[in-house]
C-alpha positions as CSV (number, residue, x, y, z in Angstrom):
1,X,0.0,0.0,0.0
2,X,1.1,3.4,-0.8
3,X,1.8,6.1,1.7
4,X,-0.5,8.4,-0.1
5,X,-3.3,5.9,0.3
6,X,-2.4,4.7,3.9
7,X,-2.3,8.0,5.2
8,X,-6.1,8.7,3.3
9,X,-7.6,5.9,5.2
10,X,-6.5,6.8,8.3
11,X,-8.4,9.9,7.6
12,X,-11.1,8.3,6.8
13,X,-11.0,6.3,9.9
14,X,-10.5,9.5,11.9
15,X,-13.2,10.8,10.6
16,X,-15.5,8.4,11.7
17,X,-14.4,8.4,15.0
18,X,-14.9,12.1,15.3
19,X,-18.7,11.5,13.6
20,X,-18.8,9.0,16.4
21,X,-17.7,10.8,19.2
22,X,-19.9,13.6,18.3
23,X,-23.4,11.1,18.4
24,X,-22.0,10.0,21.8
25,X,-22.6,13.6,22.9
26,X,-25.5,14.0,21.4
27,X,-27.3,11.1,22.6
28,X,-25.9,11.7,25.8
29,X,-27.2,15.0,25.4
30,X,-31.3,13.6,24.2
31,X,-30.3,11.0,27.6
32,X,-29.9,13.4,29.8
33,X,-32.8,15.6,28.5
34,X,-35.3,12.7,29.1
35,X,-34.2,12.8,33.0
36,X,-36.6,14.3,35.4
37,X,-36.4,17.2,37.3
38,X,-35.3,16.6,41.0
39,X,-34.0,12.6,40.1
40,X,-30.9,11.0,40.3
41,X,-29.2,9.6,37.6
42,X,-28.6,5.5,38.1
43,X,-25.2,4.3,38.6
44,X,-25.0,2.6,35.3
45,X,-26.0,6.0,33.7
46,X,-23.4,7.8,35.6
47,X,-20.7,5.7,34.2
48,X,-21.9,5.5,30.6
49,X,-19.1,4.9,28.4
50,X,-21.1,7.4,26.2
51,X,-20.2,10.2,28.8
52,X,-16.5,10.2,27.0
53,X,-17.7,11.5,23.4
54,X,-16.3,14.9,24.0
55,X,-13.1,13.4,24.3
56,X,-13.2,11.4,21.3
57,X,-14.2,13.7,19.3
58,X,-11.9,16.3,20.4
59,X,-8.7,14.0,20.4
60,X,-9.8,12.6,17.1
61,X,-9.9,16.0,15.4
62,X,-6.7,16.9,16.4
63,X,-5.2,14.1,14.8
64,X,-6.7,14.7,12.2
65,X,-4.8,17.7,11.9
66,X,-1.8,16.2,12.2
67,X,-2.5,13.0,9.9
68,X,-3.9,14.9,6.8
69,X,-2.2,17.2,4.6
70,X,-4.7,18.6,3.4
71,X,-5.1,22.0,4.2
72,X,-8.2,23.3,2.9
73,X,-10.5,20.7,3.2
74,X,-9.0,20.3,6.8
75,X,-10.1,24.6,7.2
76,X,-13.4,24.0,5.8
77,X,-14.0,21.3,7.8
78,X,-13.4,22.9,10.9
79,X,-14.8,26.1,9.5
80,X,-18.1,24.0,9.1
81,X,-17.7,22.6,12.9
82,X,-17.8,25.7,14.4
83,X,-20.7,26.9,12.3
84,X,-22.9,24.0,13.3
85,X,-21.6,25.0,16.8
86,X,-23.0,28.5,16.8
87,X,-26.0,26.5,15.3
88,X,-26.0,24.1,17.7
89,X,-25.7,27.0,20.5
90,X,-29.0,29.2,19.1
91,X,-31.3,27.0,17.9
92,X,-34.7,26.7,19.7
93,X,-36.0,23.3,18.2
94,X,-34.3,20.7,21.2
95,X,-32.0,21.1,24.1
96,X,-29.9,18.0,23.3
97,X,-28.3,20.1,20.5
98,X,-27.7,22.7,22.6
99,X,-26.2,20.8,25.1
100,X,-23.2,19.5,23.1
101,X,-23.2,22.9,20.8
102,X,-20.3,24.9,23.2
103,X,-18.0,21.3,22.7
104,X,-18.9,21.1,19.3
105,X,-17.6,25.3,19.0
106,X,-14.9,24.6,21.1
107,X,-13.7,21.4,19.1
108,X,-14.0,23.2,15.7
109,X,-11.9,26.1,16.9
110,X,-9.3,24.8,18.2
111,X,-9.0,22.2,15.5
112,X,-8.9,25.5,12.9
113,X,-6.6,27.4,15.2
114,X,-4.2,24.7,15.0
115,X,-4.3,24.1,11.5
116,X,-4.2,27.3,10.6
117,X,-0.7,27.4,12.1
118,X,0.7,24.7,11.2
119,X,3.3,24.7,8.3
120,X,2.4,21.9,5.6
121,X,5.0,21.4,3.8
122,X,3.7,20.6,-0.4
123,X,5.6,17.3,-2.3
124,X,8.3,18.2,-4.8
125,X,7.5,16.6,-8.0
């Protein structure tokens, strides 16, 4: 296998974690939305591996900074993170998207600060 083409599917891969990192927010978020008022959480739901999306999603962005080279997709991707993050932030259909909107912004931006700094370095032919 090529370098070229390794280092695409890793992207790929990456990419999925960070889509799935992101629904384990978000379904923590609808989870946590469904709880009543004035009831505690049960222990299993306390420790719900689900709780760690944040985390994936974060770390898997950043290395997706570092394992791509490309740079403009990478700033429109990130550029489009932080957009559905001020979405996410001010919409008034459902709290659950509200509720994982400031990681989402928070993800995206430092994702685009990072790239944006970073010196890729283009093949010599």
């Amino acid at each position: 296998m090529q370098k070229g083409n390794f280092r695409a599917l890793i992207g790929l891969l990456i990419m999925i974690a960070m889509l799935l990192g992101w629904i384990a927010m978000l379904s923590v978020g609808f989870r946590n939305a469904e709880l009543e008022p004035g009831k505690e959480p049960s222990a299993m739901a306390r420790f719900n591996p689900l709780r760690y999306g944040f985390y994936i999603f974060g770390i898997a962005a950043l290395a997706l900074v570092f394992v791509s080279r490309k740079r403009v997709f990478n700033e429109r991707l990130f550029m489009g993170i932080i957009i559905f993050g001020m979405f996410s932030l001010c919409q008034p259909f459902t709290i659950a998207l509200y509720r994982c909107g400031f990681q989402t912004l928070l993800v995206g931006t430092l994702a685009f600060i990072t790239i944006s700094h970073m010196k890729i370095e283009t093949p010599s032919v």
